[in-house]
C-alpha positions in Angstrom: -45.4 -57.2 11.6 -46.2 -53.8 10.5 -43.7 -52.2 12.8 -40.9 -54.8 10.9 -41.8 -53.3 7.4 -41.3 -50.2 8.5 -38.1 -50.6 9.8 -36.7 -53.0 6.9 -38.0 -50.1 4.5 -36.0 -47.6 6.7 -32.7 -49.6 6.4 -33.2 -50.4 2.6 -33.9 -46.4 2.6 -30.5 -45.4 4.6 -28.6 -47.3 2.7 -29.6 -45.9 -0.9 -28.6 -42.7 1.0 -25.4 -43.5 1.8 -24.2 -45.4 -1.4 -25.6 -42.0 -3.2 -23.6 -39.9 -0.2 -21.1 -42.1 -0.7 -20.9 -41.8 -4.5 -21.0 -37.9 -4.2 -18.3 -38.1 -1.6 -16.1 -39.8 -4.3 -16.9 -37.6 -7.1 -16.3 -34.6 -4.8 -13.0 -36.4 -4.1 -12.1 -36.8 -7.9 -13.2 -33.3 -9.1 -11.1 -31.6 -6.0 -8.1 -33.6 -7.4 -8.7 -33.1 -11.0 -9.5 -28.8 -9.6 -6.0 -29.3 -7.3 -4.1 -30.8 -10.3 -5.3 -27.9 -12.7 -4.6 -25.1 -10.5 -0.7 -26.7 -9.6 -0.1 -26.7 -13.1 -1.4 -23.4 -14.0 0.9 -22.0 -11.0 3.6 -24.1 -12.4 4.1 -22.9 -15.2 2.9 -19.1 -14.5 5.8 -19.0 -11.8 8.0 -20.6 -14.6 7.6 -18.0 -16.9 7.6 -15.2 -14.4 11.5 -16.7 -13.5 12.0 -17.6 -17.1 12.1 -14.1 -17.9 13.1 -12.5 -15.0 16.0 -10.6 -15.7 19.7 -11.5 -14.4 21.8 -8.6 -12.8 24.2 -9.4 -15.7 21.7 -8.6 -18.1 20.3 -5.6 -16.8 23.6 -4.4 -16.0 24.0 -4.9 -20.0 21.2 -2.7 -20.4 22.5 0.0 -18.1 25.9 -0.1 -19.9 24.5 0.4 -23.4 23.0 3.5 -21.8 25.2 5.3 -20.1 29.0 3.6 -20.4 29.3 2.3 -23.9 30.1 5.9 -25.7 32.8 6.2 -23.5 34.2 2.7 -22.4 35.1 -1.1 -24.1 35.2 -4.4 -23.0 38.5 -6.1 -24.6 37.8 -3.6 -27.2 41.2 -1.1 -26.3 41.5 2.2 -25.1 38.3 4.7 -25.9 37.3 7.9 -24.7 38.1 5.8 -21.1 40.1 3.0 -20.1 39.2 -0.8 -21.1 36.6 -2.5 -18.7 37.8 -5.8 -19.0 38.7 -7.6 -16.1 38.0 -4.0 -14.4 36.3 -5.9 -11.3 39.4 -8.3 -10.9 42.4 -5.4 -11.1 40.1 -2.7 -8.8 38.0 -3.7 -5.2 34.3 -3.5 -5.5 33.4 -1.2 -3.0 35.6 1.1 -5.0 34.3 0.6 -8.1 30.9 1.1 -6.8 31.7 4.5 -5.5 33.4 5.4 -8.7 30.5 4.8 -10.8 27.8 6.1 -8.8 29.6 9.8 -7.5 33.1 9.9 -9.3 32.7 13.6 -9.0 33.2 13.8 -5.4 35.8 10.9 -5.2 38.0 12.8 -7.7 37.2 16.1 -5.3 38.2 13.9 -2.7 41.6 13.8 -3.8 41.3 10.3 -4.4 44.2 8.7 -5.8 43.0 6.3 -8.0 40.5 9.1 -9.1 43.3 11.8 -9.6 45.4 9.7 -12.0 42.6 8.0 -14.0 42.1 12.1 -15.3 45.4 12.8 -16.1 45.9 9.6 -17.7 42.6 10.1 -20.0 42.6 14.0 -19.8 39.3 14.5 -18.8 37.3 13.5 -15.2 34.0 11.3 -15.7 30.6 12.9 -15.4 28.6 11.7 -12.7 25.7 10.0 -14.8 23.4 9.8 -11.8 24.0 5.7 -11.7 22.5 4.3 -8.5 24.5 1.5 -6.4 21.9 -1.2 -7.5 22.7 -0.5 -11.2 26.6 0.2 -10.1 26.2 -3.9 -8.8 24.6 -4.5 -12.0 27.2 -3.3 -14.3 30.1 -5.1 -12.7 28.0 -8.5 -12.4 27.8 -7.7 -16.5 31.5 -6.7 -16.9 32.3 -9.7 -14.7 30.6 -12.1 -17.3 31.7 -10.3 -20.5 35.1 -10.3 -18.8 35.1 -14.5 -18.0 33.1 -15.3 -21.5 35.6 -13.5 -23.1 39.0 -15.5 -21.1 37.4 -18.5 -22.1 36.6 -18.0 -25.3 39.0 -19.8 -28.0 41.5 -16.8 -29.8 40.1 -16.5 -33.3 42.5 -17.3 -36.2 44.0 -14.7 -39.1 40.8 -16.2 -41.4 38.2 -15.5 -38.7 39.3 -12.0 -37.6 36.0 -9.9 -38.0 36.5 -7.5 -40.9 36.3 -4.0 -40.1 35.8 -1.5 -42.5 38.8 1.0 -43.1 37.0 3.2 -45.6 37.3 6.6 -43.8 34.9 9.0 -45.1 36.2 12.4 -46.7 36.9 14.8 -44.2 38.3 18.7 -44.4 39.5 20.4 -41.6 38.8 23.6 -43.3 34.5 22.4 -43.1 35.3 21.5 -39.4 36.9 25.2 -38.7 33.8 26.8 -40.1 31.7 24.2 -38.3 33.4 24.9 -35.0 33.1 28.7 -35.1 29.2 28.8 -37.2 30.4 30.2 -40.4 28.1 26.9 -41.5 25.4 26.2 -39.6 24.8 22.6 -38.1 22.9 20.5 -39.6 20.5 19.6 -37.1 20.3 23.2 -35.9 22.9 22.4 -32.7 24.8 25.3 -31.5 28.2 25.9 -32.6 31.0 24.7 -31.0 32.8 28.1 -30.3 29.5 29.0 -28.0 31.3 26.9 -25.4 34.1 25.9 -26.1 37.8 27.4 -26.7 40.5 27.0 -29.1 43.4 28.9 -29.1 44.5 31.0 -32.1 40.6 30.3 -33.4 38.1 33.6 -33.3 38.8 37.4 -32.4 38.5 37.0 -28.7 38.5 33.2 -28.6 35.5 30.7 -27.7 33.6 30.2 -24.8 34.8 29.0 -21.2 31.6 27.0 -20.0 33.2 23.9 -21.9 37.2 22.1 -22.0 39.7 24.4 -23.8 39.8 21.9 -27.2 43.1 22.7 -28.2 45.3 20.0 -27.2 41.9 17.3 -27.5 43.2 15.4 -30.2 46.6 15.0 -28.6 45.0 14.2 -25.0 42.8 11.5 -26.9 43.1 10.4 -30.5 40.8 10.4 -33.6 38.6 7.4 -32.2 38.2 9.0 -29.2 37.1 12.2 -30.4 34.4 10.8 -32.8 32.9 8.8 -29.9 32.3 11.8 -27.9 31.0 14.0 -31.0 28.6 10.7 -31.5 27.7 9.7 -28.3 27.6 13.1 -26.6 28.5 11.9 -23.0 28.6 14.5 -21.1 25.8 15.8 -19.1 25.4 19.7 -21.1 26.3 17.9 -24.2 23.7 15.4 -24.0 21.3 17.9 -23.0 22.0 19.8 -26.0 22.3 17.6 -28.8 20.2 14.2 -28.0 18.2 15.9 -29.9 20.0 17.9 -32.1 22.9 14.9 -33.3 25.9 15.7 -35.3 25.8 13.6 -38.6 28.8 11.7 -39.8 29.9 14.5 -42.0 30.4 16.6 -39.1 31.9 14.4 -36.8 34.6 13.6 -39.4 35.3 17.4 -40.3 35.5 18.5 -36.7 37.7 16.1 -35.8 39.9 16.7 -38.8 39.7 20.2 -37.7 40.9 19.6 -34.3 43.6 17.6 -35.5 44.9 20.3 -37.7 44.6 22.2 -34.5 46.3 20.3 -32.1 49.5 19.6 -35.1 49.8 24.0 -35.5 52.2 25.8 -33.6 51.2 27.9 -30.6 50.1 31.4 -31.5 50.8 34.6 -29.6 47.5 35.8 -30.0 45.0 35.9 -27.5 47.2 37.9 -24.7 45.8 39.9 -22.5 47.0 42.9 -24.4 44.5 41.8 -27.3 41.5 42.1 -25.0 43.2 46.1 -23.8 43.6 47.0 -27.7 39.9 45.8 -28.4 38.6 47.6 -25.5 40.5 51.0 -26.0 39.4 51.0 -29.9 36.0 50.5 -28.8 35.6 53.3 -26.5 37.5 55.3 -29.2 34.8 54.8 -31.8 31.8 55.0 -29.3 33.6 58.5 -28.5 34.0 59.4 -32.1 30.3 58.8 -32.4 29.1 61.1 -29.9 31.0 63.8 -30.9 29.9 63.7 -34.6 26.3 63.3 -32.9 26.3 65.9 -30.3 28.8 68.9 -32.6 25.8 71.1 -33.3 23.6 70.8 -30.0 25.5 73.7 -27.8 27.2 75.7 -30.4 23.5 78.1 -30.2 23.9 78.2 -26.3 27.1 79.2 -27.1 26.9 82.1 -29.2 24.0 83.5 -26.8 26.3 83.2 -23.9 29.4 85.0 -25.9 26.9 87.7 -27.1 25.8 88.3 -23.8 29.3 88.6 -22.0 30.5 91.1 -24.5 27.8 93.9 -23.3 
């Protein structure tokens, strides 16, 4: 009977264990759910946010067009410093447009023909701004949207026109002249215009070649045109020189007045070649004149010994 006590004790033991192995097992089972279910909706809504504010090509390509297009081009605005973007990517192929923006340097030495009469149409070429093809994409997927918001949008009535200011500020073409050549000195210490750029009739021997010959700028472009690229500073040697070192409003406005008044004046005959001869001859006529008032006593003693000594 002893053997039968045992083994009843041993059954009533087992199964304590496994209703307590079984009870685990079922907690395990809850807390791995509850653990599962936690972790699923952390992920959730980690990964949301990660694709929430993930960037569209649309919107970077905003981004990219503030930067480096926006000085110089609109979208439904008009006619800037270049040609109006809307509906660019519907009127031009995109394999083009892409190779525009990224080199438009070599298409334009290419002899493209696209290229060719884009510059004599706007009067100047577009710098190569060192835009890859991934932000090229970017930019047309972003004039592509501005370009269909703007078709659908409803035309705006006489009442809900935006206003824009027509105030023009004070300007004197007389400033800008002195401005342009540095009889006044820029306000934020930039360089003066002259330095690098040329303007016919304007200075003894004209301004500098490294820049475009401004004479005819106003005509080629028009006032807003010229105060975008005095503002913005587009262009590579520009930028380099006055991002930090901006024109203020003053000066924009009295520079452009300036080269108005330029590009209005008659042609002057100045500036020949037989200016740079006269110059050059005066100048060795003086330097001459120099050394002779220098140098009239320094042989005349050699002179005399030499004469003395002959006459023995």
């Amino acid at each position: 009977m002893g053997w039968l006590f045992v083994i009843r004790t041993s059954l009533k033991d087992m199964k304590k264990v496994t209703f307590h192995l079984k009870g685990a097992v079922e907690k395990d089972k809850i807390t791995y759910l509850i653990f599962t279910s936690v972790i699923l909706l952390a992920a959730s809504i980690m990964f949301s946010g990660i694709f929430a504010g993930a960037a569209t090509p649309s919107e970077d390509g905003k981004e990219i067009f503030k930067q480096k297009c926006q000085a110089c081009h609109t979208i439904g605005g008009g006619r800037g410093i270049g040609p109006d973007l809307k509906e660019v990517t519907a009127i031009r192929d995109s394999a083009w447009l892409i190779s525009f923006i990224t080199a438009p340097d070599k298409l334009i030495a290419q002899g493209d023909p696209i290229a060719k009469e884009l510059v004599q149409q706007y009067g100047l070429p577009m710098p190569n701004l060192g835009v890859s093809e991934n932000d090229a994409k970017a930019i047309l997927a972003y004039l592509d949207a501005q370009s269909t918001a703007r078709a659908i949008a409803p035309p705006q009535s006489a009442t809900e026109a935006p206003s824009v200011s027509t105030t023009a500020l004070p300007a004197s073409a007389a400033t800008g002249r002195d401005l342009y050549t540095g009889a006044i000195a820029l306000t934020n210490g930039g360089p003066a215009c002259i330095s690098c750029h040329n303007i016919r009739g304007v200075g003894i021997i004209g301004g500098g070649t490294v820049g475009k010959d401004l004479t005819d700028a106003y005509a080629n472009l028009d006032e807003e045109a010229i105060h975008a690229i005095l503002r913005a500073t587009p262009f590579p040697m520009m930028k380099e020189i006055f991002s930090a070192k901006p024109l203020t409003t003053e000066e924009i406005a009295n520079l452009s007045a300036f080269l108005e008044e330029t590009s209005n004046a008659p042609s002057p005959s100045s500036q020949t070649p037989w200016t740079f001869i006269g110059i050059g001859v005066a100048g060795a006529i003086v330097i001459i004149g120099i050394f002779q008032l220098l140098w009239r006593g320094r042989l005349s003693g050699v002179r005399r010994s030499l004469v003395k000594g002959g006459s023995r």
